[in-house]
Biotite code that builds the C-alpha atoms (Angstrom):
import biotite.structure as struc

atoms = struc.array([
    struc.Atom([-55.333, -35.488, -34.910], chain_id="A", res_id=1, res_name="UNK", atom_name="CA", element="C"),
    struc.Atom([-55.374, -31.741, -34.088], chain_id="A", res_id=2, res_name="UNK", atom_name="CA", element="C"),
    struc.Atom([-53.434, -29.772, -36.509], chain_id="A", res_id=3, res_name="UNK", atom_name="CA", element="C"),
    struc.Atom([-51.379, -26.715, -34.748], chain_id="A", res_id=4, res_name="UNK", atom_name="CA", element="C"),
    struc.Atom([-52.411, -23.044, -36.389], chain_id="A", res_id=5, res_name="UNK", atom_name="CA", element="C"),
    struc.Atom([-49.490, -21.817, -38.060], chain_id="A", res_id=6, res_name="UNK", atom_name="CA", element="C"),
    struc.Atom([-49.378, -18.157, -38.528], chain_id="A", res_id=7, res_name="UNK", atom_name="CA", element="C"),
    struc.Atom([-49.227, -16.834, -42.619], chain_id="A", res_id=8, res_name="UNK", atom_name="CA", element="C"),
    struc.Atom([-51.233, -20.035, -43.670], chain_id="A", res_id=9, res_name="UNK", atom_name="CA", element="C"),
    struc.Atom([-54.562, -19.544, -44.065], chain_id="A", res_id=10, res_name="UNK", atom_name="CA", element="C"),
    struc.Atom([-57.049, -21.250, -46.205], chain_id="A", res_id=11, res_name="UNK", atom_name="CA", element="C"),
    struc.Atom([-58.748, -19.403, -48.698], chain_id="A", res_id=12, res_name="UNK", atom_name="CA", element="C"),
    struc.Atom([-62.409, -17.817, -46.760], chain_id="A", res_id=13, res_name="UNK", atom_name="CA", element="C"),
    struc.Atom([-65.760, -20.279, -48.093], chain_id="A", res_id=14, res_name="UNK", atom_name="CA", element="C"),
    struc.Atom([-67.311, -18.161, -51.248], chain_id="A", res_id=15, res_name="UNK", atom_name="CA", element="C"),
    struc.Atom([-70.330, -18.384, -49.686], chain_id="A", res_id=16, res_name="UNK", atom_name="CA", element="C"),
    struc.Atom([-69.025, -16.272, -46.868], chain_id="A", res_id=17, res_name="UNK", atom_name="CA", element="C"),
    struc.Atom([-69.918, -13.200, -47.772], chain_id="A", res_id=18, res_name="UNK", atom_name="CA", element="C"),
    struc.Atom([-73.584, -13.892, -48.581], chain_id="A", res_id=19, res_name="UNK", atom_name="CA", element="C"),
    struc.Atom([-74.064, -15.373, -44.855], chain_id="A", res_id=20, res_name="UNK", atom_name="CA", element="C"),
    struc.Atom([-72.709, -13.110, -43.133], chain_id="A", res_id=21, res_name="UNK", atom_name="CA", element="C"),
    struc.Atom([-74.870, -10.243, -44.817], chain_id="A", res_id=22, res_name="UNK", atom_name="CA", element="C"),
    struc.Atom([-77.924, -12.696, -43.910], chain_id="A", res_id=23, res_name="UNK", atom_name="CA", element="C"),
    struc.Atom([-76.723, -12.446, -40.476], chain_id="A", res_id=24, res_name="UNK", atom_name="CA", element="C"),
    struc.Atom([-76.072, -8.954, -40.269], chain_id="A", res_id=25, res_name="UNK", atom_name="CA", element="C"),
    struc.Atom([-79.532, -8.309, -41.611], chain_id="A", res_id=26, res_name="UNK", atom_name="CA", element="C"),
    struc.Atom([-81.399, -10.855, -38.797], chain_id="A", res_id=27, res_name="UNK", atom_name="CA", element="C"),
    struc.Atom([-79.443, -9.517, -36.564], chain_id="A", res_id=28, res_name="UNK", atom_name="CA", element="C"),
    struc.Atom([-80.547, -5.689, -37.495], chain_id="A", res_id=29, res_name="UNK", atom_name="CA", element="C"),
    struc.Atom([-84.268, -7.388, -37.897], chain_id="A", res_id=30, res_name="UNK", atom_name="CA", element="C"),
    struc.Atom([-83.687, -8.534, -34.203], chain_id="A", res_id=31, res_name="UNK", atom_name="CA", element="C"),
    struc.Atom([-82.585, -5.162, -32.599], chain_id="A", res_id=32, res_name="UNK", atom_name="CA", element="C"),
    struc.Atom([-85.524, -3.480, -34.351], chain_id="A", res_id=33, res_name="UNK", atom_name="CA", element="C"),
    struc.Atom([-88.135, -5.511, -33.221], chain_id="A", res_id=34, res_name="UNK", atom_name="CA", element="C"),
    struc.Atom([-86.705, -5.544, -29.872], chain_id="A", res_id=35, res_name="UNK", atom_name="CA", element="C"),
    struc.Atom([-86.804, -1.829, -29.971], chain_id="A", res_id=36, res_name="UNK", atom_name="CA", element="C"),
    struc.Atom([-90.310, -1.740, -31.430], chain_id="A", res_id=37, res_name="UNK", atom_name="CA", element="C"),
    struc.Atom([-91.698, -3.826, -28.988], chain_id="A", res_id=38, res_name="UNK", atom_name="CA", element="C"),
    struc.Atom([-89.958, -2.194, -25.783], chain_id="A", res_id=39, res_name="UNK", atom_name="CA", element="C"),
    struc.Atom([-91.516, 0.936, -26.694], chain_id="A", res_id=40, res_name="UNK", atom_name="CA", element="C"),
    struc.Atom([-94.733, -0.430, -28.598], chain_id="A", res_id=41, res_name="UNK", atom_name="CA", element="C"),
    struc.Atom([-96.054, -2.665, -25.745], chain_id="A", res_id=42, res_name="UNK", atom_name="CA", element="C"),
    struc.Atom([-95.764, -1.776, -22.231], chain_id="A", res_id=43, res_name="UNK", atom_name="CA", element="C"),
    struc.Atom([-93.827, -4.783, -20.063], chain_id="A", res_id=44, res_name="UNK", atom_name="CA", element="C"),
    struc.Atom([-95.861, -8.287, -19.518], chain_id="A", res_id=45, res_name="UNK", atom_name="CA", element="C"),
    struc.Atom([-98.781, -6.721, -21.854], chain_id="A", res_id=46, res_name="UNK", atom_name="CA", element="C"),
    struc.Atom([-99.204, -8.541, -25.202], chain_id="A", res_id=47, res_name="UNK", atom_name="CA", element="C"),
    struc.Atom([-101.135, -8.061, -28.801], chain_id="A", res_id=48, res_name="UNK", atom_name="CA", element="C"),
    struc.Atom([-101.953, -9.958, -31.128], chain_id="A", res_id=49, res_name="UNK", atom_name="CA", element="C"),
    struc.Atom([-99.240, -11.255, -34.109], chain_id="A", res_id=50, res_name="UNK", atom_name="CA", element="C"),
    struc.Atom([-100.589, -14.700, -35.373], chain_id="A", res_id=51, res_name="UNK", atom_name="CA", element="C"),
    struc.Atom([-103.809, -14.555, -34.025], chain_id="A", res_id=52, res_name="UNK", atom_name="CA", element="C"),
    struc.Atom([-104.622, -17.781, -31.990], chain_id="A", res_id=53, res_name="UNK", atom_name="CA", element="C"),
    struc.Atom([-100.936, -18.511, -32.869], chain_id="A", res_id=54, res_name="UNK", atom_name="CA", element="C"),
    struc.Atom([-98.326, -16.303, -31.539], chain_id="A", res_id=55, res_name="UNK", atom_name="CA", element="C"),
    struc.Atom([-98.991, -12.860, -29.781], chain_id="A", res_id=56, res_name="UNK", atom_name="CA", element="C"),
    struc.Atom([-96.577, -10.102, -28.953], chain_id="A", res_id=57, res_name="UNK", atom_name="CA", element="C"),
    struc.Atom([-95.667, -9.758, -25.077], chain_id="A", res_id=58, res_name="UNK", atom_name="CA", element="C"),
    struc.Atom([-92.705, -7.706, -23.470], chain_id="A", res_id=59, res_name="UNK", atom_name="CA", element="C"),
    struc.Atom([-90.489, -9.317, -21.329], chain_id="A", res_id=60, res_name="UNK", atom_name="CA", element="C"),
    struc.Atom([-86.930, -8.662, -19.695], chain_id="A", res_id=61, res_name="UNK", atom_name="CA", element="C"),
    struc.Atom([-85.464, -12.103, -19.435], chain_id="A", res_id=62, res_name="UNK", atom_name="CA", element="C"),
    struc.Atom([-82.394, -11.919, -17.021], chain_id="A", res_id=63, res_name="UNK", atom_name="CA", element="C"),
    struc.Atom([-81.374, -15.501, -17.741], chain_id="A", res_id=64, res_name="UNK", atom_name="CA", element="C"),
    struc.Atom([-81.925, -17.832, -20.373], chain_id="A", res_id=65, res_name="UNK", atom_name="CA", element="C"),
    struc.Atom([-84.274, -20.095, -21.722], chain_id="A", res_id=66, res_name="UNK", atom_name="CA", element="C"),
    struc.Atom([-86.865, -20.658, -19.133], chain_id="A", res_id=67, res_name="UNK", atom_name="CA", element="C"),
    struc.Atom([-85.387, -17.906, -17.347], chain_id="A", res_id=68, res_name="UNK", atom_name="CA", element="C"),
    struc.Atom([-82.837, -20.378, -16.453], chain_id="A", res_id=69, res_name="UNK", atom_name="CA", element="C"),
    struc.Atom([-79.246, -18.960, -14.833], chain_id="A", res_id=70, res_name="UNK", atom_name="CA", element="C"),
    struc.Atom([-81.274, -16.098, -14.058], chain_id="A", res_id=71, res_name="UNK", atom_name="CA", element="C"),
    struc.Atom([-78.980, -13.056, -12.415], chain_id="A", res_id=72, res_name="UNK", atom_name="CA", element="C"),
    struc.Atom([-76.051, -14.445, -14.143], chain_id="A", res_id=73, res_name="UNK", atom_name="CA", element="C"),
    struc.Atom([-75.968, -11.836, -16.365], chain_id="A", res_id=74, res_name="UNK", atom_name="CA", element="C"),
    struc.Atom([-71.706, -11.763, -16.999], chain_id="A", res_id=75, res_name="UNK", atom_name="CA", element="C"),
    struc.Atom([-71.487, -15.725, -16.837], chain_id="A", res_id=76, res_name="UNK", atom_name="CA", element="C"),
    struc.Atom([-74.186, -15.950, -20.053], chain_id="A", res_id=77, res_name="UNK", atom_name="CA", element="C"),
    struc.Atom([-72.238, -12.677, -21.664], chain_id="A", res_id=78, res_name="UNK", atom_name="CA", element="C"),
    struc.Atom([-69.391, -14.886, -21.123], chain_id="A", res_id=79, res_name="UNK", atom_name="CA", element="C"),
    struc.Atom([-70.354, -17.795, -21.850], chain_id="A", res_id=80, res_name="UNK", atom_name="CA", element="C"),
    struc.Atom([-72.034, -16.381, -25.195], chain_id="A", res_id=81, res_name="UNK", atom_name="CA", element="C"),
    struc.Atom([-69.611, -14.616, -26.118], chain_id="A", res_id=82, res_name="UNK", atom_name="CA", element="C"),
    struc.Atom([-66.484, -17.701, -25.944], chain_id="A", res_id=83, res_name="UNK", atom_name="CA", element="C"),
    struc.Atom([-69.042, -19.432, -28.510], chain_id="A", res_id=84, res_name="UNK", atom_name="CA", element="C"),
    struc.Atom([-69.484, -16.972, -30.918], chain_id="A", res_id=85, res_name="UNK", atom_name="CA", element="C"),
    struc.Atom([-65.435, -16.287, -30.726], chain_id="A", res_id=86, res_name="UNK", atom_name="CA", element="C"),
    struc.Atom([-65.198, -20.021, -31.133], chain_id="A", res_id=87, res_name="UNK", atom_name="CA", element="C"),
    struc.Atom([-67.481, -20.089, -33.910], chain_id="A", res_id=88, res_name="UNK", atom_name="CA", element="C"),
    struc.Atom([-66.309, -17.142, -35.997], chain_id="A", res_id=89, res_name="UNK", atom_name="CA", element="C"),
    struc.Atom([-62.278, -18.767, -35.453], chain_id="A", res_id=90, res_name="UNK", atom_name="CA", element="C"),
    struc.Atom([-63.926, -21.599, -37.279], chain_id="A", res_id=91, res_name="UNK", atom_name="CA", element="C"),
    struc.Atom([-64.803, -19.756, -40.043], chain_id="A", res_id=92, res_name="UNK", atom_name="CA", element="C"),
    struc.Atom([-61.928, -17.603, -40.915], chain_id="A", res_id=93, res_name="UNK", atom_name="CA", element="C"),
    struc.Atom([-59.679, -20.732, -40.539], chain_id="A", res_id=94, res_name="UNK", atom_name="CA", element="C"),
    struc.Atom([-61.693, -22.054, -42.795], chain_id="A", res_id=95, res_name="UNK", atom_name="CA", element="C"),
    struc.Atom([-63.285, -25.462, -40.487], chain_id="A", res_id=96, res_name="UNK", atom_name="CA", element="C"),
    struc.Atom([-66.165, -25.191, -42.257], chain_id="A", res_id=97, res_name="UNK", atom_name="CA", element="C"),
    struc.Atom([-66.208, -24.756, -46.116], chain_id="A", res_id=98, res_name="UNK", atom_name="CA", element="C"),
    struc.Atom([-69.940, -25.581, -47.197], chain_id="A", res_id=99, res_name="UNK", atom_name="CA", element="C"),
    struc.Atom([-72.489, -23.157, -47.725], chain_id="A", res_id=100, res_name="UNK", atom_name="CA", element="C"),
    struc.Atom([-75.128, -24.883, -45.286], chain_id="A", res_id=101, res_name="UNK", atom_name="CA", element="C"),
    struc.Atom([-72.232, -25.302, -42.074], chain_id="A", res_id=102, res_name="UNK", atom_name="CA", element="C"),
    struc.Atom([-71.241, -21.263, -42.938], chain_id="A", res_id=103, res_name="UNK", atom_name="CA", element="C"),
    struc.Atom([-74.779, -20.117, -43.014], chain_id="A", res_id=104, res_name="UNK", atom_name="CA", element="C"),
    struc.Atom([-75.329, -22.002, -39.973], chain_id="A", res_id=105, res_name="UNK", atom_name="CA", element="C"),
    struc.Atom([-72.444, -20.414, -38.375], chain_id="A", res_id=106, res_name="UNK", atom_name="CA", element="C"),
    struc.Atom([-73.601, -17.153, -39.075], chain_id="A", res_id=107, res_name="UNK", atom_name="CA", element="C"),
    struc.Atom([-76.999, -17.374, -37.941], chain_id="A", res_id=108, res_name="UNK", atom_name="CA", element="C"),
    struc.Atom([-75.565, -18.740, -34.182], chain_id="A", res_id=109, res_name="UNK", atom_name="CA", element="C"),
    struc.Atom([-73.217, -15.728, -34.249], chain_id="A", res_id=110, res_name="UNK", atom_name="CA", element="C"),
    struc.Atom([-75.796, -13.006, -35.565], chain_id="A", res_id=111, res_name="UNK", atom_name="CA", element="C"),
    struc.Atom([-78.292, -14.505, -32.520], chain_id="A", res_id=112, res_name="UNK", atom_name="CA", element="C"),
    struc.Atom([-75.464, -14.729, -29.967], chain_id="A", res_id=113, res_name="UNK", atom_name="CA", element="C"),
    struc.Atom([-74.633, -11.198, -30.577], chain_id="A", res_id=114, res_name="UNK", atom_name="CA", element="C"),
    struc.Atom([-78.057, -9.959, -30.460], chain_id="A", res_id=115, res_name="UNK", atom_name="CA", element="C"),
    struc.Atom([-78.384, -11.244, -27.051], chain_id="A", res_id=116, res_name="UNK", atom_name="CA", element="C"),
    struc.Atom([-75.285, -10.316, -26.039], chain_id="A", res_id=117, res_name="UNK", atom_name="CA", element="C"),
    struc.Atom([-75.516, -6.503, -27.127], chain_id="A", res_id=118, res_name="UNK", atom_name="CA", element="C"),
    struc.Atom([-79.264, -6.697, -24.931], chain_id="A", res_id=119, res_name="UNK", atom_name="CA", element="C"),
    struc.Atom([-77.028, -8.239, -21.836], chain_id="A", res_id=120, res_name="UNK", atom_name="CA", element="C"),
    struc.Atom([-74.378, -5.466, -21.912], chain_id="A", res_id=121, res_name="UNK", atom_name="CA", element="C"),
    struc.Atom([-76.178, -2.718, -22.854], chain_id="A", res_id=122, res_name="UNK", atom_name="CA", element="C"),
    struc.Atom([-79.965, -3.161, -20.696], chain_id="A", res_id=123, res_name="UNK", atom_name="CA", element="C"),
    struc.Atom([-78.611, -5.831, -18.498], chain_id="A", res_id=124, res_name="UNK", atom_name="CA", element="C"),
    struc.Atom([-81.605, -8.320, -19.650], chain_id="A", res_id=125, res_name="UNK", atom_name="CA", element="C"),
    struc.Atom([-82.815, -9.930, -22.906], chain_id="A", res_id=126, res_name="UNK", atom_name="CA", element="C"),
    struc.Atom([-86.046, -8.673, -24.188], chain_id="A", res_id=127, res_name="UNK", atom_name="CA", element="C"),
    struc.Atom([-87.854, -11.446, -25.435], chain_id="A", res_id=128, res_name="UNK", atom_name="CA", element="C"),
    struc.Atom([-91.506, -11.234, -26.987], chain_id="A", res_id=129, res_name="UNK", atom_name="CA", element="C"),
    struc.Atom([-92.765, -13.886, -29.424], chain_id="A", res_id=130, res_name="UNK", atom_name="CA", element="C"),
    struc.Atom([-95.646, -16.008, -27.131], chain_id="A", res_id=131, res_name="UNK", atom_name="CA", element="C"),
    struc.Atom([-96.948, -19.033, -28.422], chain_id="A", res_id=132, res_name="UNK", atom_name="CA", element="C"),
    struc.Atom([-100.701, -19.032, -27.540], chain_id="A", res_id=133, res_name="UNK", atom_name="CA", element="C"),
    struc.Atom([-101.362, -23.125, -28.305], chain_id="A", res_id=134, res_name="UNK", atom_name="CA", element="C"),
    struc.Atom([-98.911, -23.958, -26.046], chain_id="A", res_id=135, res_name="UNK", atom_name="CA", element="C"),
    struc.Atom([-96.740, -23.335, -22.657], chain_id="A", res_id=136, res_name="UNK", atom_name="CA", element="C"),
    struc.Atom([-93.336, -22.602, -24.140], chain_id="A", res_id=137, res_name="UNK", atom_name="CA", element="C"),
    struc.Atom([-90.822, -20.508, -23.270], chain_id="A", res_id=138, res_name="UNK", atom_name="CA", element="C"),
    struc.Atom([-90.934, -16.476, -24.712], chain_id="A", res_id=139, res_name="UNK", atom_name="CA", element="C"),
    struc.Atom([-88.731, -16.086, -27.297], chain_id="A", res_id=140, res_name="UNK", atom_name="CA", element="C"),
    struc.Atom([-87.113, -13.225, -29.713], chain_id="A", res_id=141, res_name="UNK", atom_name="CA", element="C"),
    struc.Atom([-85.682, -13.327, -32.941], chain_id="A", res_id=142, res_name="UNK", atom_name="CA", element="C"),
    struc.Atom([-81.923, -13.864, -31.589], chain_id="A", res_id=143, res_name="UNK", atom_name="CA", element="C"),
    struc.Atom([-83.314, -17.537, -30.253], chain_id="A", res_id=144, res_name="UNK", atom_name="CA", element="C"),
    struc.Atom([-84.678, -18.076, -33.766], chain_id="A", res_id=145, res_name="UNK", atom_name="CA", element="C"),
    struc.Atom([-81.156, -17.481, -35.585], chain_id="A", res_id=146, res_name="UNK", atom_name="CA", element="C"),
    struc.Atom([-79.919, -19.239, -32.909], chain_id="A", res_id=147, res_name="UNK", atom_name="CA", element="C"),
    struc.Atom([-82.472, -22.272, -33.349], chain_id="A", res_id=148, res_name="UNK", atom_name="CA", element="C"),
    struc.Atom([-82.003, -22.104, -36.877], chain_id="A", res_id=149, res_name="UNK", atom_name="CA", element="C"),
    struc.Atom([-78.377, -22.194, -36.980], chain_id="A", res_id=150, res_name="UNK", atom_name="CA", element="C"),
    struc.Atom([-78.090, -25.279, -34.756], chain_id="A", res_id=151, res_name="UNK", atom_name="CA", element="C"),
    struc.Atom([-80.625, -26.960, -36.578], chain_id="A", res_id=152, res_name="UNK", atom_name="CA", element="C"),
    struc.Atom([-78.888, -26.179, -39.891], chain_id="A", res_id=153, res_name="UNK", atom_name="CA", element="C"),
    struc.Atom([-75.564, -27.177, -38.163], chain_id="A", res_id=154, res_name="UNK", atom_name="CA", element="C"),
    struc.Atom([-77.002, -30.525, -37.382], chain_id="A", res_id=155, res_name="UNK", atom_name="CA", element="C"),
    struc.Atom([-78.124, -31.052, -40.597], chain_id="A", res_id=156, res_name="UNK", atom_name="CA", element="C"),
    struc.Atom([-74.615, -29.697, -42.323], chain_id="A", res_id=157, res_name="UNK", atom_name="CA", element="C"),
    struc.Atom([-72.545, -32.380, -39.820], chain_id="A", res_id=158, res_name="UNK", atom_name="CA", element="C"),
    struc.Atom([-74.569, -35.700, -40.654], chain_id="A", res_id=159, res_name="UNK", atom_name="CA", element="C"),
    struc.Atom([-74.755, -34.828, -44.704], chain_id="A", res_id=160, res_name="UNK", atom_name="CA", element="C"),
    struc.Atom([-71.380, -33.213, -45.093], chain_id="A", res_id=161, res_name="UNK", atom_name="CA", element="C"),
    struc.Atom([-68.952, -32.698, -42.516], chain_id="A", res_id=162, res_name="UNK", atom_name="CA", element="C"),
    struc.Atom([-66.613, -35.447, -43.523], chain_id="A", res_id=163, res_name="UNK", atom_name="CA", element="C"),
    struc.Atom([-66.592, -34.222, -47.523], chain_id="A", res_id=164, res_name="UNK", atom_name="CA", element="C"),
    struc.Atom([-65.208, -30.786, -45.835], chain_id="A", res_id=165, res_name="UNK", atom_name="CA", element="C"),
    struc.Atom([-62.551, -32.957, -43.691], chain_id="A", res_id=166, res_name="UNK", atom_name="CA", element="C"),
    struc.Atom([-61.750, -35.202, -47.039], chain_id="A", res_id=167, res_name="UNK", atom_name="CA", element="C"),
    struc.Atom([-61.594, -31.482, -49.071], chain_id="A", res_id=168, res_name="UNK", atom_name="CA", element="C"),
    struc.Atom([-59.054, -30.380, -46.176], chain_id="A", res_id=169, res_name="UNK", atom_name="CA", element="C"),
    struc.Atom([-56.999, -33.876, -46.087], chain_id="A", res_id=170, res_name="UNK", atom_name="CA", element="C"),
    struc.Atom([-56.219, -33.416, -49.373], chain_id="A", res_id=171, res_name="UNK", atom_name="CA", element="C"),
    struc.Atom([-58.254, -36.015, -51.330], chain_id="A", res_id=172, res_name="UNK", atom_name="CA", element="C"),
    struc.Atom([-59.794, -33.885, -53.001], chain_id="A", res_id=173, res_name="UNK", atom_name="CA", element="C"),
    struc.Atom([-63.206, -35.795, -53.939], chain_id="A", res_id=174, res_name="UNK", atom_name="CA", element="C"),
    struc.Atom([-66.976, -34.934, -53.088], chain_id="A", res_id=175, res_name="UNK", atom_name="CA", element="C"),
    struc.Atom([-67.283, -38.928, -52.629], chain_id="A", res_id=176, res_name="UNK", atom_name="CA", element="C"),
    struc.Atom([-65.927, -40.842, -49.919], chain_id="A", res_id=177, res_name="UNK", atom_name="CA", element="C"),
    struc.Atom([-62.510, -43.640, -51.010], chain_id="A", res_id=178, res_name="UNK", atom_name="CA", element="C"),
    struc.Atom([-63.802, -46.596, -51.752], chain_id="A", res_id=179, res_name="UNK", atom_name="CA", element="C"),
])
């Protein structure tokens, strides 16, 4: 059962917080400088070598998503983005998700959602550039990586300790489940 939000009550912020969101403010800086770097380092659809045999470096405006799907829907994905990452952050600060694995998740699927957001508003198109080379998979940047990584991690946090945050918030109390 949904619990209504009552204004002045608010649950004391995860202590791990802090330390996540600076890891996501500093992938997301990582993202806009290698977006930047590459923009002006490698002229559009040319590439160079990263990993060699690997991964290689290749500009690319994406004007969708991934596999350039919703392509030329530029406001519904800056939408669409941006109602997650609101949802997501409202999560936090009400303090939905307590442990340090679901918050560091949470910031790494904000930091990435912003970083492809600020590329939609402000150039109108995602710049993506990491190519795998063993393999035909879609170009990526390091937004999709947060992004990746905080799903992943999010999946992980739900199946090992979701329900310890709901018993924490029911009151119980206990890191075990009742008996």
């Amino acid at each position: 059962m949904r619990r209504p939000f009552r204004r002045g009550v608010r649950k004391e912020l995860p202590a791990s917080l802090p330390v996540s969101a600076l890891v996501g403010l500093a992938v997301l800086n990582l993202d806009q400088l290698v977006k930047e770097y590459v923009s002006a380092a490698i002229p559009l659809g040319e590439s160079r070598p990263f990993l060699p045999g690997l991964v290689e470096l290749r500009t690319l405006h994406n004007y969708g998503a991934a596999w350039s799907s919703f392509a030329g829907m530029r406001w519904l994905l800056t939408i669409a983005t941006s109602v997650i990452v609101l949802w997501i952050l409202t999560l936090l600060l009400r303090g939905r998700v307590r442990h340090p694995v679901g918050v560091l998740a949470c910031c790494l699927v904000i930091s990435g959602g912003l970083g492809n957001i600020f590329d939609r508003i402000r150039l109108g198109y995602v710049v993506d550039m990491f190519c795998f080379q063993f393999m035909d998979f879609p170009i990526f940047n390091v937004a999709d990586m947060c992004i990746d990584a905080g799903v992943i991690l999010g999946v992980i946090y739900y199946y090992r300790w979701f329900d310890k945050d709901k018993e924490g918030e029911a009151g119980h109390g206990t890191d075990h489940p009742p008996a």
